[in-house]
ZADO-1210 file (C-alpha; in nm, 4 decimals, padded with zeros to 6 digits):
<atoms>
<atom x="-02.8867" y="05.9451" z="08.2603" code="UNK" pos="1"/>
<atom x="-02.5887" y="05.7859" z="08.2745" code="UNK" pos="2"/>
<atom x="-02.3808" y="05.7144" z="08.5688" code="UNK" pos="3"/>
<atom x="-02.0749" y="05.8947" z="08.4202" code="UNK" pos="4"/>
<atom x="-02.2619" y="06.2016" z="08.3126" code="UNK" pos="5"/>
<atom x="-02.1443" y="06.4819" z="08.5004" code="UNK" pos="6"/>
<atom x="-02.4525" y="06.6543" z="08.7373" code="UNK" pos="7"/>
<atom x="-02.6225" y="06.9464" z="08.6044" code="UNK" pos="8"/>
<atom x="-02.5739" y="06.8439" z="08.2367" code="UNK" pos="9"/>
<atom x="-02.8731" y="06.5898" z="08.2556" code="UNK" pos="10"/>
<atom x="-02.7250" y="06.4367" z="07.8737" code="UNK" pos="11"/>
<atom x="-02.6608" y="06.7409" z="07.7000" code="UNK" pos="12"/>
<atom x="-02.3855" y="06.7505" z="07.4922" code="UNK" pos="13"/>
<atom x="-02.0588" y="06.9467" z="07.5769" code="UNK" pos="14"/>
<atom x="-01.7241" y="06.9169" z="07.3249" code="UNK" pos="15"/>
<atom x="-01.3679" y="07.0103" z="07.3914" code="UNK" pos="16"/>
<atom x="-01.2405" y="07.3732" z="07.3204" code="UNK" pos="17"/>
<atom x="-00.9343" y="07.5289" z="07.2995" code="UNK" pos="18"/>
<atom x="-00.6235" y="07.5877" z="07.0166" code="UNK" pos="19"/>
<atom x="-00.3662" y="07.3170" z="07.2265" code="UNK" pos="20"/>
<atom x="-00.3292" y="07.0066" z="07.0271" code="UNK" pos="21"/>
<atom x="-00.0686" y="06.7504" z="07.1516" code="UNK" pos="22"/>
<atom x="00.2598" y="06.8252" z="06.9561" code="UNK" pos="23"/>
<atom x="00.4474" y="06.4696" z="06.8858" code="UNK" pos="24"/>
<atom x="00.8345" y="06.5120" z="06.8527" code="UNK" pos="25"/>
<atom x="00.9938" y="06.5367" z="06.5306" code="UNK" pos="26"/>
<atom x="01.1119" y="06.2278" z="06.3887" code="UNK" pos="27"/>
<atom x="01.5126" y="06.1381" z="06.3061" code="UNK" pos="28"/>
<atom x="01.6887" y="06.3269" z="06.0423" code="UNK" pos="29"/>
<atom x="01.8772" y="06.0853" z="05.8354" code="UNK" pos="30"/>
<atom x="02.2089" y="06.3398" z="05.9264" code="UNK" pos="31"/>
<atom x="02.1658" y="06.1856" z="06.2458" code="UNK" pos="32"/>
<atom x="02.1778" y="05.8616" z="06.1587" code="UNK" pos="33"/>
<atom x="02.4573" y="05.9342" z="05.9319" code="UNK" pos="34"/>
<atom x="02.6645" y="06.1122" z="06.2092" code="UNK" pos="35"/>
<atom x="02.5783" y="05.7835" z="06.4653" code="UNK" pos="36"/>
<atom x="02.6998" y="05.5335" z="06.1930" code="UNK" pos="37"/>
<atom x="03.0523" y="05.7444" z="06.1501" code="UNK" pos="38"/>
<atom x="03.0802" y="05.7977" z="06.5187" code="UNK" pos="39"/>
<atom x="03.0755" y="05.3964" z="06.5789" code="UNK" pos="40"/>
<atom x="03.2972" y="05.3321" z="06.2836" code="UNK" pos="41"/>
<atom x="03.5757" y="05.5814" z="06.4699" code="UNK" pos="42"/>
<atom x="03.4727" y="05.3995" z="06.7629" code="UNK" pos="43"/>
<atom x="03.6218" y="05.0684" z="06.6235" code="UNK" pos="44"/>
<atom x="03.9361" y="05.2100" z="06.4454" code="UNK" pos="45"/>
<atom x="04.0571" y="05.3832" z="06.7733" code="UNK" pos="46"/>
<atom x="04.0247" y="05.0336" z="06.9720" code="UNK" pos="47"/>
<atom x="04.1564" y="04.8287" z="06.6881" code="UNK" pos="48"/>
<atom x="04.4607" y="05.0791" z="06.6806" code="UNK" pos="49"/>
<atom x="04.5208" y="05.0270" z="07.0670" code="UNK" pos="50"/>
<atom x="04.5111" y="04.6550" z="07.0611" code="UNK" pos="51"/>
<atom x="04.7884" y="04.6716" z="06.7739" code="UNK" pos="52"/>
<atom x="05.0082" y="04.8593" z="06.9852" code="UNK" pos="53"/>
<atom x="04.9140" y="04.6757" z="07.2869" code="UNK" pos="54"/>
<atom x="05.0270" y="04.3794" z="07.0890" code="UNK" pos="55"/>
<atom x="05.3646" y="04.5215" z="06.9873" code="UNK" pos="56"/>
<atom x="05.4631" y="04.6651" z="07.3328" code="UNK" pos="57"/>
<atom x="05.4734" y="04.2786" z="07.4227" code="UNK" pos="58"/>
<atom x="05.6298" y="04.1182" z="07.1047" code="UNK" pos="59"/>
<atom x="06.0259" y="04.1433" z="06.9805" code="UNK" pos="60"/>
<atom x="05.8625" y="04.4051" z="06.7166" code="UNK" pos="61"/>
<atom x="05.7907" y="04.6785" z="07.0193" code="UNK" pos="62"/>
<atom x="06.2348" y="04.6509" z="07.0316" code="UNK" pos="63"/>
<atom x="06.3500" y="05.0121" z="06.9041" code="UNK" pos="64"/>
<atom x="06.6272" y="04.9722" z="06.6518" code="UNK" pos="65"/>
<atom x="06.8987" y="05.0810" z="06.8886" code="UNK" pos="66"/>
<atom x="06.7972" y="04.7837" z="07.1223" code="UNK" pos="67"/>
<atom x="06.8374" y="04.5521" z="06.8174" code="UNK" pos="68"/>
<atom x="07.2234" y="04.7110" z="06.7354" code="UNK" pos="69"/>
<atom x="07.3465" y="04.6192" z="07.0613" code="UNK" pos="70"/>
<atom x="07.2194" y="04.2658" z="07.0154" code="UNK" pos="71"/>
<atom x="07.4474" y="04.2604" z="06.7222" code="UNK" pos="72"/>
<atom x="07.7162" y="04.4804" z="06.6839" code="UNK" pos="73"/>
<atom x="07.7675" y="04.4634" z="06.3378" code="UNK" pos="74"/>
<atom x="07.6376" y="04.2007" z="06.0342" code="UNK" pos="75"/>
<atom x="07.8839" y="04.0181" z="06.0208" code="UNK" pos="76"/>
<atom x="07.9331" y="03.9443" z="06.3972" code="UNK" pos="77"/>
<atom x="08.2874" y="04.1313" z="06.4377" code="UNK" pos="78"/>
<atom x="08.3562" y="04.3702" z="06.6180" code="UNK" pos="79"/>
<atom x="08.3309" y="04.7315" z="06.4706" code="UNK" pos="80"/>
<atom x="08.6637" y="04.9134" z="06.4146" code="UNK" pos="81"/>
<atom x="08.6856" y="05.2524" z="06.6466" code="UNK" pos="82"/>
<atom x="08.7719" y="05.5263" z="06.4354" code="UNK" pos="83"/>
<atom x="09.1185" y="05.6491" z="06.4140" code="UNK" pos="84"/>
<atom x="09.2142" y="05.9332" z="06.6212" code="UNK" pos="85"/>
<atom x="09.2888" y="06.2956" z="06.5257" code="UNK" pos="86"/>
<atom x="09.6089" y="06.4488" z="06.4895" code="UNK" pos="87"/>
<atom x="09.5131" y="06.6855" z="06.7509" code="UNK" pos="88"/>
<atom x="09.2072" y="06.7554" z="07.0200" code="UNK" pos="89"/>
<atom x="09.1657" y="07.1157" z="06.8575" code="UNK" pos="90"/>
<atom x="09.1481" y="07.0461" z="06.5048" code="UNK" pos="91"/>
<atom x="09.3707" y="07.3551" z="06.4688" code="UNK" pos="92"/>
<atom x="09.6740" y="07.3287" z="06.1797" code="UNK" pos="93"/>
<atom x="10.0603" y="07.3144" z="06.3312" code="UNK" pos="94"/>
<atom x="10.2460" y="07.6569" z="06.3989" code="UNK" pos="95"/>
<atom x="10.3429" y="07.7746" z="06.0759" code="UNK" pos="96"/>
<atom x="10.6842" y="07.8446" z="06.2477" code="UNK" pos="97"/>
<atom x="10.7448" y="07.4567" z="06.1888" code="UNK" pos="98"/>
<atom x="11.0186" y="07.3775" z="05.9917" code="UNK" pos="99"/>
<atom x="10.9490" y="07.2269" z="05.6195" code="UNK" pos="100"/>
<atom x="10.9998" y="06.8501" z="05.6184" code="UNK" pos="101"/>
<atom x="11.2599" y="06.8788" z="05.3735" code="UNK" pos="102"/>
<atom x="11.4556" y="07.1607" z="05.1417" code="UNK" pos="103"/>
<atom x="11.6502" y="06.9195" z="04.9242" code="UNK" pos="104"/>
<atom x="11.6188" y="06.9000" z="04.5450" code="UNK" pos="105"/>
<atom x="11.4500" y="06.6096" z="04.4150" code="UNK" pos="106"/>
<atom x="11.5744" y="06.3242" z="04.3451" code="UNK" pos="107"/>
<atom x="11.4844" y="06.3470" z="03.9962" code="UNK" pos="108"/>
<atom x="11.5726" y="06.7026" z="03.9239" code="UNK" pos="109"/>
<atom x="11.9664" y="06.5652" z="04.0625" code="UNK" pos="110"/>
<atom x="12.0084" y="06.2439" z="03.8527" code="UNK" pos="111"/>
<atom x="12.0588" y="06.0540" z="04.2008" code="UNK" pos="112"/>
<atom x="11.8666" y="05.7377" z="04.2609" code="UNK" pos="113"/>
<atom x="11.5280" y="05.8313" z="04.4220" code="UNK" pos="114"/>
<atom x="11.5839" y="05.7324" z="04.8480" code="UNK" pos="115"/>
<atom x="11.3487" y="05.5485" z="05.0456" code="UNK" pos="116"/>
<atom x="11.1580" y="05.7859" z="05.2597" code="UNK" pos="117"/>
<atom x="11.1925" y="05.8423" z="05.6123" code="UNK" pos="118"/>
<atom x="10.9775" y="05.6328" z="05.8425" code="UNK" pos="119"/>
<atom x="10.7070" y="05.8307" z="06.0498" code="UNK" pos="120"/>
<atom x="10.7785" y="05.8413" z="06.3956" code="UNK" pos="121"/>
<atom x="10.5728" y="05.6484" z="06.6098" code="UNK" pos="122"/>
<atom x="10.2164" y="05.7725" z="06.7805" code="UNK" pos="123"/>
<atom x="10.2719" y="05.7155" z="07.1687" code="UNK" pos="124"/>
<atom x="09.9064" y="05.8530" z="07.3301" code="UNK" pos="125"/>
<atom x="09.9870" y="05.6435" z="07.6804" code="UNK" pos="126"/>
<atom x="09.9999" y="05.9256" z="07.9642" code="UNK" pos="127"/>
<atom x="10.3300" y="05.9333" z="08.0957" code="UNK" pos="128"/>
<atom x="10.4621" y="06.0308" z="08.4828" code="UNK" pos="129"/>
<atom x="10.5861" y="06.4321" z="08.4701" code="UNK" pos="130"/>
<atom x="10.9434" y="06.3146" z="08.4963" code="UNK" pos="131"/>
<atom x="10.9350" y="06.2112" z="08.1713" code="UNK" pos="132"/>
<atom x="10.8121" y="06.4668" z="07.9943" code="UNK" pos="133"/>
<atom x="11.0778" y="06.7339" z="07.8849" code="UNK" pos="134"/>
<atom x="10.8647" y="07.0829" z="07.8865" code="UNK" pos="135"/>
<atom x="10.9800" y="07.3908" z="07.6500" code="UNK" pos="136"/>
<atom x="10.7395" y="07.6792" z="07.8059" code="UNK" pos="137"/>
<atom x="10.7152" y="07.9958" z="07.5964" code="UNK" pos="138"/>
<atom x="10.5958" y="08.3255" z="07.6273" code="UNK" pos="139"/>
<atom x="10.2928" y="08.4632" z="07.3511" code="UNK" pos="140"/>
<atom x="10.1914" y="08.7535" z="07.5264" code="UNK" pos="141"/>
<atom x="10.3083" y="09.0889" z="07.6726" code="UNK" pos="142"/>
<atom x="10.3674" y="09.0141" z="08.0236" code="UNK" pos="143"/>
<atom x="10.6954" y="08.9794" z="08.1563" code="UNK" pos="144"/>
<atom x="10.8283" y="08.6865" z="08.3567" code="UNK" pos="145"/>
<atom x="10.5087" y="08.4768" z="08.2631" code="UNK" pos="146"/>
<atom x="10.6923" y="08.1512" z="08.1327" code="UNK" pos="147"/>
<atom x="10.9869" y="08.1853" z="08.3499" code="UNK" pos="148"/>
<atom x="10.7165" y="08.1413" z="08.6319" code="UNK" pos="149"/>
<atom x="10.5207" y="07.9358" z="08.4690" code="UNK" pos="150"/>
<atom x="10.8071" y="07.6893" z="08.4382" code="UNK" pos="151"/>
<atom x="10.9257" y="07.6838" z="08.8009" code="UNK" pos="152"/>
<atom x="10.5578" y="07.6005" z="08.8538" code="UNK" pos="153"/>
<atom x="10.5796" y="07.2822" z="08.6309" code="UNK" pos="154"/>
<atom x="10.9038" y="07.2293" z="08.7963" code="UNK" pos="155"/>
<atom x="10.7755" y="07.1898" z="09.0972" code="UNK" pos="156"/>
<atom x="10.5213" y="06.9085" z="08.9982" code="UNK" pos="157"/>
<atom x="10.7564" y="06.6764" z="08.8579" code="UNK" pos="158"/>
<atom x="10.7796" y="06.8270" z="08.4797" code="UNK" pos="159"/>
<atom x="11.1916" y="06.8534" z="08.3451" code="UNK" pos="160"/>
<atom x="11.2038" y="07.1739" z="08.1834" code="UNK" pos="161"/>
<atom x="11.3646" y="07.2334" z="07.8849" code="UNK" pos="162"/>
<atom x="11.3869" y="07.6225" z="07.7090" code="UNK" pos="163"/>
<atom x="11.2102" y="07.9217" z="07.8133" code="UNK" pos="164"/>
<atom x="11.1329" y="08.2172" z="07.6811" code="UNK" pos="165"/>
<atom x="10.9285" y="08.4252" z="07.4246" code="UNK" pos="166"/>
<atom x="10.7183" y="08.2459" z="07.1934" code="UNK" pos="167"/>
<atom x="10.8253" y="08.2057" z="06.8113" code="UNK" pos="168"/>
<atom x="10.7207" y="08.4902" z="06.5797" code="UNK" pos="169"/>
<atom x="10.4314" y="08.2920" z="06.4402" code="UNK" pos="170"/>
<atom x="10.2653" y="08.2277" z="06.7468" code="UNK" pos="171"/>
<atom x="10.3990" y="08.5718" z="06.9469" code="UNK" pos="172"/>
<atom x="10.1129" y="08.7958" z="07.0569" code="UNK" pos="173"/>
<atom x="09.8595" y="08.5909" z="06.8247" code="UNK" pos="174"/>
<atom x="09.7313" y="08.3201" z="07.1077" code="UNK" pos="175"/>
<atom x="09.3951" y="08.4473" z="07.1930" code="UNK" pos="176"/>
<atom x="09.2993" y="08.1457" z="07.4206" code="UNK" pos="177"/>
<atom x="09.4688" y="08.0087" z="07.7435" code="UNK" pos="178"/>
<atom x="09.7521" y="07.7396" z="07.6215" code="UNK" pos="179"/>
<atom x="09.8449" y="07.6183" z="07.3191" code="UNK" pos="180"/>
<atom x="10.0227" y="07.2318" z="07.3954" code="UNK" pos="181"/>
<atom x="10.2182" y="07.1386" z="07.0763" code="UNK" pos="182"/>
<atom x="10.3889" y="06.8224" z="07.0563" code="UNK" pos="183"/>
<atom x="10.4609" y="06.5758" z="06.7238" code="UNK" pos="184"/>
<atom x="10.3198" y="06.2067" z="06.7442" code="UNK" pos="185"/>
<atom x="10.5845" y="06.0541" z="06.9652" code="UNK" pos="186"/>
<atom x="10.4722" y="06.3258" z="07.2758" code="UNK" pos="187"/>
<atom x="10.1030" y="06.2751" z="07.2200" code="UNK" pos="188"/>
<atom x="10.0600" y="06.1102" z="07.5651" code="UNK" pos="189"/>
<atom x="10.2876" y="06.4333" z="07.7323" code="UNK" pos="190"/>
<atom x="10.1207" y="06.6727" z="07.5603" code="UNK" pos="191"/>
<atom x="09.7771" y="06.5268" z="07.7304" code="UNK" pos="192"/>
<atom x="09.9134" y="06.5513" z="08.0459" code="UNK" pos="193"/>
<atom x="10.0383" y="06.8865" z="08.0061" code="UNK" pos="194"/>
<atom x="09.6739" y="07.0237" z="07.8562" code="UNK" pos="195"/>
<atom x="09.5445" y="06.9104" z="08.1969" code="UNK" pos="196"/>
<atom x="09.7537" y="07.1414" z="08.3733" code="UNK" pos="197"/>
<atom x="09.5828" y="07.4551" z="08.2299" code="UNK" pos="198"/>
<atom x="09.1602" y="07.4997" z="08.2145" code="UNK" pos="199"/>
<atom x="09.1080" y="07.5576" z="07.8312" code="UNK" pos="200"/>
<atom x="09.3917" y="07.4492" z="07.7009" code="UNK" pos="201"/>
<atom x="09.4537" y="07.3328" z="07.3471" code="UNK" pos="202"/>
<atom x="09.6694" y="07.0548" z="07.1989" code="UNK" pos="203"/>
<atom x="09.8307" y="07.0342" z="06.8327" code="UNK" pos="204"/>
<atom x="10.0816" y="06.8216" z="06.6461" code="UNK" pos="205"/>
<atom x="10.3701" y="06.9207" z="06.4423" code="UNK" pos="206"/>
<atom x="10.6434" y="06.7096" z="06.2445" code="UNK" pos="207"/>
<atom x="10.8694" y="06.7184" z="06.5237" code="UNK" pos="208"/>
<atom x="11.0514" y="06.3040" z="06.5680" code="UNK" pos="209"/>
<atom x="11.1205" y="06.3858" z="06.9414" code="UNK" pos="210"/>
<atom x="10.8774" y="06.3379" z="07.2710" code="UNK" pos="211"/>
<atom x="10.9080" y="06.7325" z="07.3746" code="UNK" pos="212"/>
<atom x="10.5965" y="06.9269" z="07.4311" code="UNK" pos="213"/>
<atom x="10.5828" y="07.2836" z="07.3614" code="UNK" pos="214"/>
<atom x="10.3831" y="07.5314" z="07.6412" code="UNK" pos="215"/>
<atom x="10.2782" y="07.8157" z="07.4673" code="UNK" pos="216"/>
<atom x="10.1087" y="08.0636" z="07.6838" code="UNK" pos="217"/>
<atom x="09.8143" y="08.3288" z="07.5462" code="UNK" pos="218"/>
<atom x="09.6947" y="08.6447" z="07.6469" code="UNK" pos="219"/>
<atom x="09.4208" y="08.4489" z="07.8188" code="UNK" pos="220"/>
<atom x="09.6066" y="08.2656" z="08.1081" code="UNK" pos="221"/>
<atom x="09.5929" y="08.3583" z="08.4539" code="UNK" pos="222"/>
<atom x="09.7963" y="08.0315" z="08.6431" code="UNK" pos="223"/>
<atom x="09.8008" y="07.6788" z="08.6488" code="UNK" pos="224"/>
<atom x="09.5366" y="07.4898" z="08.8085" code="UNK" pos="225"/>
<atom x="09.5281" y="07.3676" z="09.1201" code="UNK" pos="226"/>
<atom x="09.6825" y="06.9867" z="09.1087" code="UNK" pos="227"/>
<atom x="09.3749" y="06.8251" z="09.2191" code="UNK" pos="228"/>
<atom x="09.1694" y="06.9847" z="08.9258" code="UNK" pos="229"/>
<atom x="09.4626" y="06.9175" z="08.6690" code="UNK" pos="230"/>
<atom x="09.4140" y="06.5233" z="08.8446" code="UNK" pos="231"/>
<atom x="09.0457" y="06.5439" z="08.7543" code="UNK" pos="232"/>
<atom x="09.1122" y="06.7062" z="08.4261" code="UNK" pos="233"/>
<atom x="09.3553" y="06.4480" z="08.2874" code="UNK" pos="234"/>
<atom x="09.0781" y="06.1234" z="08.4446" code="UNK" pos="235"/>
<atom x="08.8247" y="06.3001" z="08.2124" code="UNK" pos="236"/>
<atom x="09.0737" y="06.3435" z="07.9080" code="UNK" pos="237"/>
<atom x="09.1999" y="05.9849" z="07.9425" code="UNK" pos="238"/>
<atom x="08.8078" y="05.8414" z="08.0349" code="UNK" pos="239"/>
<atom x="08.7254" y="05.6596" z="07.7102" code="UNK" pos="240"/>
<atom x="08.3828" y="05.8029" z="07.5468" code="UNK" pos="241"/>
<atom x="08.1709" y="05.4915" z="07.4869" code="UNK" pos="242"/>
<atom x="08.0515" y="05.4579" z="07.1054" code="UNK" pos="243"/>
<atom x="07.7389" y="05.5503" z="06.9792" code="UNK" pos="244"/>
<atom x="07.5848" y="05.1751" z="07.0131" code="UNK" pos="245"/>
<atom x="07.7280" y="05.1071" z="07.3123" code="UNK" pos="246"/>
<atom x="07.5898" y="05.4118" z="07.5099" code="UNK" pos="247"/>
<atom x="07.2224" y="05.3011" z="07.4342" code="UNK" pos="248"/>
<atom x="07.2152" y="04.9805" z="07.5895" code="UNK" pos="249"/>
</atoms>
C-alpha cells in the first residue's frame, strides 16, 4: 500500500462525485475591444486639442482681434475720423413753431439773377460761463408763475435772461418730459450748459443765426437741480466717450 493511500481504503479505488465543475470566465467580446480602441482614439484627440490651444495662448495667434485694432488703428496708419456730431442730443425734429427759412419767390419764377445763398452760421459746441448765455425761459404747462420763477432761479446763477413767458402754440401744453433746451448751431455750447441745469432734460436745434437758448418747461418739471448736481451733470455731458477701439485696450 502506498504511502499516500488514505487508511482504511487499503488500495481500493474511490473517484470524485458531485455536479460542480470549475466554470472558466467568458472570453472578450470583440464589442469590447471595439469600445477600448474608440475610447483611446478620443483619448488622443482631446490631448492633441489641448496642446493646440496651449500653443496659441502663448503665440501672437492667441491675440483677440480687438487687441490687434488697437495695435493699428486703421490700414493705412492714419488716424480714424470721429464721426460728425448730431444736430441735437435727442434726435427730436425743431419746434414746428420755427419760422420757414425763406418766403420769397424764386429766383427763377422773378426773372432776377439767382443770389448766392446765405452762409450757415457757425457750430460753436465749447461750454461757455452763464454770463454769456442769454436765456428765453417759457412756460408749456398749466401752472402759473413757473418760468417767471424759473428765470429768477437762472438769474441767480449767473444766466442773463432774456423773455419770459408762455410757451409758443406748438410746443404749449404738448411737453410731456422735463425741459426742452432749443438753441440753433451758434448756442450749441449754451444750450449744453443749460440741459445740465435740469435732470432729464432735452436739447434741439433750430435755424435760428443767434447764440440764444430757448427753456421750455413741461408738465414734468419740479425745480432746478441743485448746482453741485447741474456741476456733475455738465462734467459728464462734456466727458468725451472713448471710441469703440479705444475702449478695449
Amino acid at each position: 500500500m502506498s504511502m499516500l493511500t488514505p487508511q482504511g481504503l487499503k488500495g481500493k479505488q474511490y473517484r470524485v462525485t458531485g455536479k460542480s465543475y470549475p466554470r472558466l470566465g467568458r472570453p472578450p467580446s470583440r464589442s469590447r475591444k471595439v469600445l477600448a480602441v474608440v475610447g483611446a482614439v478620443l483619448a488622443l484627440a482631446l490631448i492633441a486639442l489641448g496642446g493646440v490651444q496651449l500653443v496659441g495662448i502663448f503665440t501672437s495667434k492667441g491675440k483677440s482681434p480687438s487687441a490687434r485694432a488697437c495695435a493699428s488703428p486703421s490700414a493705412s496708419g492714419k488716424a480714424l475720423a470721429a464721426p460728425a456730431a448730431s444736430g441735437s442730443a435727442s434726435g427730436s425734429p425743431a419746434p414746428s413753431g420755427s419760422p420757414a427759412p425763406s418766403d420769397a419767390p424764386s429766383a427763377a419764377a422773378s426773372g432776377s439773377p439767382a443770389s448766392s445763398p446765405a452762409a450757415p452760421a457757425a457750430t460753436n459746441t465749447a461750454v461757455p460761463q452763464p454770463q454769456a448765455v442769454t436765456v428765453n425761459v417759457y412756460n408749456a404747462t398749466d401752472k402759473s408763475g413757473l418760468a417767471a420763477r424759473t428765470a429768477d432761479e437762472l438769474k441767480k446763477r449767473g444766466f442773463t435772461i432774456g423773455k419770459v413767458g408762455n410757451a409758443p402754440a406748438a410746443l404749449d401744453r404738448k411737453l410731456p418730459g422735463t425741459v426742452q433746451v432749443i438753441s440753433g448751431p451758434a448756442g450749441m455750447g449754451a444750450a449744453t450748459l443749460l440741459g445740465s441745469q435740469s435732470a432729464g432734460s432735452t436739447t434741439t436745434t433750430d435755424s435760428r443765426t443767434d447764440a440764444t437758448v430757448d427753456f421750455v418747461i413741461g408738465d414734468t418739471y419740479s425745480a432746478l437741480l441743485e448746482p453741485a448736481q447741474a456741476a456733475a451733470a455738465l462734467q459728464a455731458a462734456t466727458k468725451p466717450s472713448p471710441s469703440p477701439s479705444q475702449g478695449t485696450c
